[in-house]
N, C-alpha and C positions, 0 to 999 in steps of 0.2 A: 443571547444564547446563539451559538452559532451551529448552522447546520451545514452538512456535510453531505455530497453526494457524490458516487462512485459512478464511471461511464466506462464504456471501452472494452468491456468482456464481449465472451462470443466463443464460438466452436472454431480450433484451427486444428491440423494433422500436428503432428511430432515434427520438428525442427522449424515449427513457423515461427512467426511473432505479434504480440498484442500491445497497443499501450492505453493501459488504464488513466485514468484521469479523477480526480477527487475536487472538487470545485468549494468552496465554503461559502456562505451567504449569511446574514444577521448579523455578521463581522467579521472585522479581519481575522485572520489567523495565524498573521505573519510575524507574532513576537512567539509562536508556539512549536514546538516538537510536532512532525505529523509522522508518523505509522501506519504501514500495511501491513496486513494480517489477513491470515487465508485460513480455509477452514473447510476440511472434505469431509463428506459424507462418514459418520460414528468417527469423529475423529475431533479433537480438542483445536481451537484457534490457536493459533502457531505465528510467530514472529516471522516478516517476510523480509523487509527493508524500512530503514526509519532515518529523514534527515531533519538535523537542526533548522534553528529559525531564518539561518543566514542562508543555509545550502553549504556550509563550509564541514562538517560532520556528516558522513553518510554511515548508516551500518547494513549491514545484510546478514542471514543467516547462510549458512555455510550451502545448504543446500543449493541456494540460486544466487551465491557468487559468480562473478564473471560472467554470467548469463541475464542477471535484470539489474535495473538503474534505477534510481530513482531521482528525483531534482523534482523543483519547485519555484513556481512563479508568480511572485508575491502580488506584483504587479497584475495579475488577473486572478489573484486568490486559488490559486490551482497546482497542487501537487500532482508529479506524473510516475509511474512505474513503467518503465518502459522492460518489455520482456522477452527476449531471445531466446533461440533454441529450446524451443518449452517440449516438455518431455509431458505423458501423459499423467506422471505423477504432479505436475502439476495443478491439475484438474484439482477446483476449490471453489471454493466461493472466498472473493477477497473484498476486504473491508479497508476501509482508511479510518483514521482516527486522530485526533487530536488531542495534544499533553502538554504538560508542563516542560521542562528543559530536563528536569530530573526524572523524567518516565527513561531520557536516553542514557541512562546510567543504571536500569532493570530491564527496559523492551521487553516490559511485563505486560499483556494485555488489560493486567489491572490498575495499571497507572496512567493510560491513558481513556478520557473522559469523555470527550463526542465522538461517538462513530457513525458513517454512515449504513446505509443499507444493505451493502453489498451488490457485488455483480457478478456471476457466473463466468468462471473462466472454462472450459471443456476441451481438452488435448487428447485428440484422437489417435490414435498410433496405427 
């Protein structure tokens, strides 16, 4: 079983930048789909970026297009989010998660199966 854990949040002003980090351990997870998903305060986890097992698939939700990245580095078991111009609406709490290949054909929070703990992201404005 593999476990997943989320690094790299923290407090920054409006227009800073953060990059999250998702590390896996107990096994690889580099034949798998991984997902970020964020999740603010009385508010439903929400699709944020999600890439294939290669890195050759990325998706984003429309929201933090052009503004966050995602990529992954199989070779140290480690997906990254990397996040630009962050507005105060992005203030969440964001998760990584790992799926099957067909989670990225819904980027449905219910199709992907390990998630980590989460880490506080905080955009001050």
């Amino acid at each position: 079983q593999v476990q997943l854990v989320e690094s790299g949040g923290g407090l920054v002003q409006a227009g800073g930048s953060l990059r999250l980090s998702c590390t896996a351990s107990g096994r690889t997870f580099s034949s798998y789909a991984v997902g970020w998903f964020r999740q603010a305060p009385g508010k439903e986890r929400e699709f944020t970026a999600a890439i294939s097992w290669s890195g050759s698939r990325k998706y984003y939700a429309d929201s933090v297009k052009g503004r966050f990245t995602i990529s992954r580095d199989n070779a140290k078991n480690t997906v990254y989010l990397q996040m630009n111009s962050l507005k105060p609406e992005d203030t969440a709490v964001y998760y990584c998660a790992e799926g099957p290949i067909v989670a990225l054909t819904t980027l449905h929070p219910a199709d992907f199966r390990s998630w980590g703990q989460g880490t506080q992201v905080t955009v001050s404005s």
